[in-house]
C-alpha positions as CSV (number, residue, x, y, z in Angstrom):
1,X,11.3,1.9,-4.9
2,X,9.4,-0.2,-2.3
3,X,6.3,-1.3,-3.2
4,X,4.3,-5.0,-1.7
5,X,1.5,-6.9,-2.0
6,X,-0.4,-6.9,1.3
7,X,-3.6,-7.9,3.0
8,X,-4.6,-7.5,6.1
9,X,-1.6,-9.6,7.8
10,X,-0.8,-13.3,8.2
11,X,-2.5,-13.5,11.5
12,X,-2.6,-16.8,13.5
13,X,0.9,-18.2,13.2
14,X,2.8,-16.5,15.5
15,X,3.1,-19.2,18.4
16,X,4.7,-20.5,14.9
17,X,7.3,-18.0,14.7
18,X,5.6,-16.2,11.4
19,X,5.2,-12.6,11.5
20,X,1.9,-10.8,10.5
21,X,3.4,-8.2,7.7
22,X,0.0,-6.5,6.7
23,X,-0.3,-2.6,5.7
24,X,1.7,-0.2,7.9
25,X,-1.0,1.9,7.8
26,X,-4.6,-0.4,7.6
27,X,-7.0,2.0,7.8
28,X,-6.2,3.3,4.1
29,X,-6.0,-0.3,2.5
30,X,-9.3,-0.7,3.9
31,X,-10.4,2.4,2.8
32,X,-8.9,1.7,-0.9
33,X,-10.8,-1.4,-0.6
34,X,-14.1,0.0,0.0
35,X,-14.2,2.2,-2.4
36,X,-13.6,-0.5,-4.8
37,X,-16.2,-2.4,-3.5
38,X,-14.0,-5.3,-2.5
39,X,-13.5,-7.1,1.2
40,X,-11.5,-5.2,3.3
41,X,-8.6,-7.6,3.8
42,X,-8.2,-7.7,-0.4
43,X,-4.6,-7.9,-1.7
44,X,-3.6,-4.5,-2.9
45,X,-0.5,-2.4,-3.8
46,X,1.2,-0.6,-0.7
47,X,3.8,1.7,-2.4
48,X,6.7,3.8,-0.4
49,X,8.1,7.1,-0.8
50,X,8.1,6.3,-4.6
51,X,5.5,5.2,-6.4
52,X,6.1,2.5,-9.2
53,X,4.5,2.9,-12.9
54,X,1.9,0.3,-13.5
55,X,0.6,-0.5,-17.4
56,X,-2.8,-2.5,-17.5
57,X,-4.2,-4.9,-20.0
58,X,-7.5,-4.4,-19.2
59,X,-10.3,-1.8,-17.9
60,X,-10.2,-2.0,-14.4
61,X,-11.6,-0.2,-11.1
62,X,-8.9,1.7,-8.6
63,X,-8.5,3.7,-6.1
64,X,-5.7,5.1,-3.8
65,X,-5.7,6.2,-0.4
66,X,-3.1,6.9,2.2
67,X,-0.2,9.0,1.7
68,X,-1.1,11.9,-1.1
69,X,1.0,11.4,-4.3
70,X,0.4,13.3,-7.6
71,X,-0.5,10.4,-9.8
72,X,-1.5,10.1,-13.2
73,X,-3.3,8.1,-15.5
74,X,-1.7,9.1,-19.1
75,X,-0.7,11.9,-17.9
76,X,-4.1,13.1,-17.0
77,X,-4.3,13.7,-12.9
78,X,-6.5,11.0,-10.9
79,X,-8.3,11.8,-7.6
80,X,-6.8,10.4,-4.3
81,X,-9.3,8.7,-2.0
82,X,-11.8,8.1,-4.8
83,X,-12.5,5.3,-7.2
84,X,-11.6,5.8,-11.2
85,X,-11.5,3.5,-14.0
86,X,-8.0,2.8,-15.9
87,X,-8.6,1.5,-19.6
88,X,-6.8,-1.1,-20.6
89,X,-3.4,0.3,-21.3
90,X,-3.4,2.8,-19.9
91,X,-0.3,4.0,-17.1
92,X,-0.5,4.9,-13.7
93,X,2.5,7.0,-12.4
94,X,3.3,8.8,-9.7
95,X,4.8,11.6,-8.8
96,X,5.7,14.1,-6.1
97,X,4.4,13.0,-2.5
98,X,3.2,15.8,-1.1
99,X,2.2,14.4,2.4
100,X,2.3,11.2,4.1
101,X,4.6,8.1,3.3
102,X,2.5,4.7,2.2
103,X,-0.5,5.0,-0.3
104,X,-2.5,1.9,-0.7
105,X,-3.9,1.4,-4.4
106,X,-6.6,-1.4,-4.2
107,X,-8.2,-2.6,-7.7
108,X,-11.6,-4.1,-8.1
109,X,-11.6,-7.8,-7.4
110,X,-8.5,-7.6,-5.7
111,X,-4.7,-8.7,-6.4
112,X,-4.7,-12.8,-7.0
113,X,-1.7,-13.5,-6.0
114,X,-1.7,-17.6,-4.6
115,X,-2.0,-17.2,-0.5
116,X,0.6,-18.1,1.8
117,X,-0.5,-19.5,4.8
118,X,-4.0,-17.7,4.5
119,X,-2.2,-14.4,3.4
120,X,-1.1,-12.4,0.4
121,X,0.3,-9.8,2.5
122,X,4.2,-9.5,1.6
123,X,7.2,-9.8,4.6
124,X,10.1,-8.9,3.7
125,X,11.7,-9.9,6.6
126,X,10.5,-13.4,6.2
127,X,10.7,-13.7,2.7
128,X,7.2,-15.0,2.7
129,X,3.9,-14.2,0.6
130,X,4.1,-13.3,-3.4
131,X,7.3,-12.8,-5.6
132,X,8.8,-15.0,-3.0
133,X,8.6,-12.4,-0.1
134,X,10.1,-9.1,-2.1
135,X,8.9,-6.0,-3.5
136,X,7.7,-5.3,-6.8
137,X,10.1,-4.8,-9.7
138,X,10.3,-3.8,-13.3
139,X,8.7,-6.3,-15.3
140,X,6.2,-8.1,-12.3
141,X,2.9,-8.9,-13.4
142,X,-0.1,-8.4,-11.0
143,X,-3.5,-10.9,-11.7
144,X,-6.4,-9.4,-10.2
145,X,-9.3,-11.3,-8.7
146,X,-13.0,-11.5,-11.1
147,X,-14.6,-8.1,-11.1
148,X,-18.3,-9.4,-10.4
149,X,-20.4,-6.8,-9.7
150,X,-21.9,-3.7,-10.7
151,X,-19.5,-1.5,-12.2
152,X,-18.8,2.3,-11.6
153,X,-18.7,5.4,-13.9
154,X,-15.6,6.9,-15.7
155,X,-12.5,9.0,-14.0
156,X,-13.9,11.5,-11.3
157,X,-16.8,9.4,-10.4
158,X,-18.4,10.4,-7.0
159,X,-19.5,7.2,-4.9
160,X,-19.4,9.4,-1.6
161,X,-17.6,11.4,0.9
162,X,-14.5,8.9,1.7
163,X,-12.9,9.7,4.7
164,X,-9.0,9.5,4.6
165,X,-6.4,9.5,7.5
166,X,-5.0,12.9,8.7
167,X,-1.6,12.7,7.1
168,X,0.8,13.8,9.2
169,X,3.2,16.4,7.9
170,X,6.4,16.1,9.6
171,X,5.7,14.6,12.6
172,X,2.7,13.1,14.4
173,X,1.5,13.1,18.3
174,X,1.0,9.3,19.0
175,X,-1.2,8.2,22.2
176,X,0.0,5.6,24.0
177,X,-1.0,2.9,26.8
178,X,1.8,2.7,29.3
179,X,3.2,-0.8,29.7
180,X,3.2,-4.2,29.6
181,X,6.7,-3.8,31.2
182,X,6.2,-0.6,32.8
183,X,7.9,-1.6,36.6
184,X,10.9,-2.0,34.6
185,X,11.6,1.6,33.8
186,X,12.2,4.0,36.1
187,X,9.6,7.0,37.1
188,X,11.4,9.6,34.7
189,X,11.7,7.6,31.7
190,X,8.2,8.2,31.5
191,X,8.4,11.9,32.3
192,X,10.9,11.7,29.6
193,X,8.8,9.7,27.2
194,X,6.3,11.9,27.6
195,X,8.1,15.5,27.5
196,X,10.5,14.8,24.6
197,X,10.5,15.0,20.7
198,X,11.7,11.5,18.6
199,X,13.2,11.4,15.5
200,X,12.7,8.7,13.0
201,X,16.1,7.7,11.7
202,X,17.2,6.3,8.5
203,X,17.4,2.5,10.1
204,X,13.9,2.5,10.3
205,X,11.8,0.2,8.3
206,X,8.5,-1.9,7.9
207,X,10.0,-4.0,11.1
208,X,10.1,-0.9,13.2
209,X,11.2,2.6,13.6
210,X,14.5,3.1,15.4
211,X,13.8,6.3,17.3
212,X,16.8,9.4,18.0
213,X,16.3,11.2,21.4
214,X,17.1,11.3,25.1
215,X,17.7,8.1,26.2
216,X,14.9,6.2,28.3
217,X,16.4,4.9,32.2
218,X,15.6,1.0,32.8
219,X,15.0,0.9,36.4
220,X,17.6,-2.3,36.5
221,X,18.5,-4.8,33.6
222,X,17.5,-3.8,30.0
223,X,16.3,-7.5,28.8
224,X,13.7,-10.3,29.7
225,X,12.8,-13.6,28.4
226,X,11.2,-13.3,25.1
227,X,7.6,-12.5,25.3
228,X,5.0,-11.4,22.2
229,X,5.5,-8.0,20.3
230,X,2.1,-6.5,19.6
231,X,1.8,-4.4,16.9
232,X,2.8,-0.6,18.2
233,X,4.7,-1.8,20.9
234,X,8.0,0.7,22.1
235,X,10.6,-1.4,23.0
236,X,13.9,-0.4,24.8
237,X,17.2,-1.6,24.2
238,X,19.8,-1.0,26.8
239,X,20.6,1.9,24.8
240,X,17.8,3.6,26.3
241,X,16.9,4.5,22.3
242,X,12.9,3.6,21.5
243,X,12.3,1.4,18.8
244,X,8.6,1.1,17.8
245,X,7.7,-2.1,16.4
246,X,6.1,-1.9,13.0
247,X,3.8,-4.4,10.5
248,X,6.9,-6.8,10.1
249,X,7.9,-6.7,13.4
250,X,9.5,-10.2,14.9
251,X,6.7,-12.1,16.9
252,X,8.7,-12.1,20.1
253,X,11.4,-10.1,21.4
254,X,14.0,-9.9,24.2
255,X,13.5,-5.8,25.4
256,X,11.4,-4.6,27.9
257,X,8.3,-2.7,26.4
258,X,7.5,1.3,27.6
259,X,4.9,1.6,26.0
260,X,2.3,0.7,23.0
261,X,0.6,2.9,20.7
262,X,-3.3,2.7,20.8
263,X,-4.8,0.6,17.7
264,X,-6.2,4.0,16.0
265,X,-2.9,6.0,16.1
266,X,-0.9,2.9,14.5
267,X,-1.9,4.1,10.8
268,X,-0.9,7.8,11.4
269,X,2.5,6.3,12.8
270,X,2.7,3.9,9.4
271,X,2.8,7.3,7.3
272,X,5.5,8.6,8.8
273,X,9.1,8.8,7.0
274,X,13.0,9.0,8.3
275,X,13.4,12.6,9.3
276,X,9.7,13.1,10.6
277,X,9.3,13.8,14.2
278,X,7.3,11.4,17.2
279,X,6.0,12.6,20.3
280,X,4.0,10.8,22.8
281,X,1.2,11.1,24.7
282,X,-0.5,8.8,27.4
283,X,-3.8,7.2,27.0
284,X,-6.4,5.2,29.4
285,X,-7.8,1.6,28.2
286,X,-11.4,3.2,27.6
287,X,-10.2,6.6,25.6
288,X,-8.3,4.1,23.2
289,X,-11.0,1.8,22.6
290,X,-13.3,4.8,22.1
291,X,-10.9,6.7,19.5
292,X,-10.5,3.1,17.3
293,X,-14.5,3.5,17.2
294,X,-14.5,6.5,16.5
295,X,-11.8,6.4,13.8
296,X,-13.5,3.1,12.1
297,X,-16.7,4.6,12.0
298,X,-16.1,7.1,9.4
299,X,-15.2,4.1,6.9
300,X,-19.3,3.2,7.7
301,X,-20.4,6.5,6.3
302,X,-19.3,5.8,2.7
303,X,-22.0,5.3,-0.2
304,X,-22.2,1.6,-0.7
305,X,-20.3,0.3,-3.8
306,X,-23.6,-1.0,-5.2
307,X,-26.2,2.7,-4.8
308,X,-22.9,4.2,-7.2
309,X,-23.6,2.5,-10.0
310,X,-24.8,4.0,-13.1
């Protein structure tokens, strides 16, 4: 079982060395947020593959968002991508995942874990943030922040059309912006990049995905001096095998960079799981800004927290 606490990333300490962590997939923790009517940067649950069991000890607000799981509250099935109230006592489980590999579960008021350097959010490559920098285990309590507010109705409450990520099932097609190293591959590692099928392996993890496929030609020397890894970057190892950098990605690295996926196609890559397939696609500045609009928007169009209550 991996599960973390996460916000929305440890930003501003990377000159420091500190890596951002954060959701792999954002755009469902802010979702999951939202429909609890917290902030979207609250601390909340991002779970893996396997979901954990959680017991509460008092009536709280959730919702879940992201990968689709079969959970339960006692037994009794709860809605993805909308909000429900768990009594006190009562335990969340879940079961099969049908689609998708990270569900965020945000509760109202938000996980209180103490902030570490401005952040709850978990790396586990760091060993920073709550528990000491590691996932959730048997026996972990979780305080949430006060739940001031209006409240919601019971289980199956409708506060709105949410509007979850298209999970991939699989594989995904990922756009990306050529670059920032781009004279340092040669013409056909982009005709390769760009005509071939990836494969996330079982080395992957929240620093990055290490990618199987044909290999991608450096036009000279595989390395440069270290420079900053933004978020969806595709570096390349003299290898010639892609690795796309991830949430807990290092804040600089030594490879040349191919490639970097666009802003709004980085959630649909953090669902995907070793074994699912990767293939890219290239994108212009202006058609990337205008999908991450585009695919932001639809969070506007939910029924404010406050017009749900009853």
């Amino acid at each position: 079982m991996l599960t973390t606490v996460q916000d929305l990333g440890r930003w501003g300490h990377q000159s420091s060395g500190v890596p951002v962590a954060g959701p792999m997939d954002a755009y469902s923790h802010v979702l999951a947020n939202r429909l609890v009517g917290n902030e979207s940067s609250a601390a909340a649950l991002e779970i893996t593959l396997i979901g954990p069991e959680l017991t509460t000890t008092a009536d709280v607000i959730c919702a879940i968002a992201g990968a689709d799981f079969k959970a339960t509250a006692n037994d009794v099935p709860v809605p993805m991508h909308r909000a429900f109230t768990l009594k006190s006592g009562a335990r969340l489980r879940f079961g099969d995942r049908v689609a998708g590999a990270r569900a965020s579960v945000a509760f109202r008021g938000g996980l209180a874990a103490p902030p570490f350097l401005g952040s709850r959010s978990t790396s586990l490559t760091a060993r920073m943030g709550p528990f000491g920098g590691r996932a959730l285990r048997a026996g972990d309590v979780l305080p949430l922040g006060p739940a001031d507010g209006p409240g919601v109705s019971a289980i199956g409450s409708d506060i709105g059309a949410a509007a979850p990520l298209p999970l991939p099932r699989g594989g995904a097609t990922l756009r990306v912006m050529p670059g920032p190293q781009q004279e340092m591959f040669l013409p056909q590692a982009y005709d390769t990049l760009f005509a071939s099928r990836f494969v996330v392996t079982p080395a992957s993890n929240r620093m990055g995905y290490r990618l199987d496929g044909p290999p991608l030609a450096h036009a000279g020397k595989s390395d440069i001096l270290s420079d900053a890894t933004p978020l969806g970057a595709i570096q390349v190892p003299g290898s010639g095998q892609p690795i796309l950098l991830m949430a807990d990605r290092q804040t600089t690295g030594g490879y040349p960079k191919i490639a970097t996926v666009i802003s709004a196609d980085v959630p649909i890559a953090g669902q995907l799981a070793p074994g699912d397939w990767i293939e890219f696609v290239a994108c212009t500045r202006v058609a990337a800004i205008a999908a991450l609009k585009a695919r932001y928007e639809s969070l506007d169009r939910l029924v404010p927290w406050e017009s749900s209550a009853r």
